[in-house]
N, C-alpha and C positions, 0 to 999 in steps of 0.2 A: 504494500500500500504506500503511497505517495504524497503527501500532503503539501501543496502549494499556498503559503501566507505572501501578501502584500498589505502593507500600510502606507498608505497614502495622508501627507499632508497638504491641505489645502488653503490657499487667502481667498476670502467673496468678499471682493469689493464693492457689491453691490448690496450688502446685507448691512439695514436698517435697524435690526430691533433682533431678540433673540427667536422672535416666533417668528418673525419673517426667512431667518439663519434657516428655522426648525423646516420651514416648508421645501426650501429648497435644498436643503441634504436629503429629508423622506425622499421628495420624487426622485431624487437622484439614483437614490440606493435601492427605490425601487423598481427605475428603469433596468441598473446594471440587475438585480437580481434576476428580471423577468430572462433579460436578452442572454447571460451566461449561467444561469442557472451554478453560481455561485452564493455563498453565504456572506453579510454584507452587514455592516455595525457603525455608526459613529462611537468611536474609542476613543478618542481625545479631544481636548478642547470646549465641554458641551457649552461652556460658560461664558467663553469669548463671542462678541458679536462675529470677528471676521474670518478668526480661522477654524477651522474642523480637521479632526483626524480620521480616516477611514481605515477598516481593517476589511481584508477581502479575504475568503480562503475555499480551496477547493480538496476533493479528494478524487486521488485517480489510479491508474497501474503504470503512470509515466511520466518519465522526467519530463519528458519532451511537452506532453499533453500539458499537465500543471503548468509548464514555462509559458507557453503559448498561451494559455486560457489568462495567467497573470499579464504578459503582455496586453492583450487585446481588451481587459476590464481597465489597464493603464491609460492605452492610447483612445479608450472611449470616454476617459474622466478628464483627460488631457483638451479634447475636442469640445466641452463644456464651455461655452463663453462664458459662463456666471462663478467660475472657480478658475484658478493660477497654481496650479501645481509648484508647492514650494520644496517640497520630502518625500524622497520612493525609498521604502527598503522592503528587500523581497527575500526572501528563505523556502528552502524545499528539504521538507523532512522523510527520510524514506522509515517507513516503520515494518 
């Protein structure tokens, strides 16, 4: 078994208020879950207006698979005009 983690840190410059912060990480996170069918958390920050931490993680039978599947939940948080990708760190745990 293979486990694929990525944390993502984020700046919203466009984020007003804490519940305004709240609406746009939800949808976010429940876009990325729908589309890759990964596990999906704000884990840090929940108290700052502008930045959030994401935690993403997958379970799979390969390296390869997990990599890729990390990549592409990346370059799909990356493509968000409403967040600035400021912290990637990613780890693959084989168990």
């Amino acid at each position: 078994m293979v486990v694929g983690i990525l944390c993502i840190n984020v700046y919203l410059s466009g984020s007003l208020s804490l519940k305004d912060k709240r609406r746009i990480i939800r949808s976010s996170l429940a876009r990325v879950q729908n589309k890759f069918n990964v596990s999906a958390a704000e884990v840090d920050f929940q108290d700052d207006w502008h930045r959030s931490g994401f935690g993403f993680s997958c379970v799979t039978n390969e390296t390869g698979h997990a990599d890729s599947m990390m990549g592409a939940v990346l370059r799909f948080i990356e493509s968000d005009p409403q967040m600035e990708v400021i912290g990637v760190s990613t780890e693959v745990i084989h168990l």
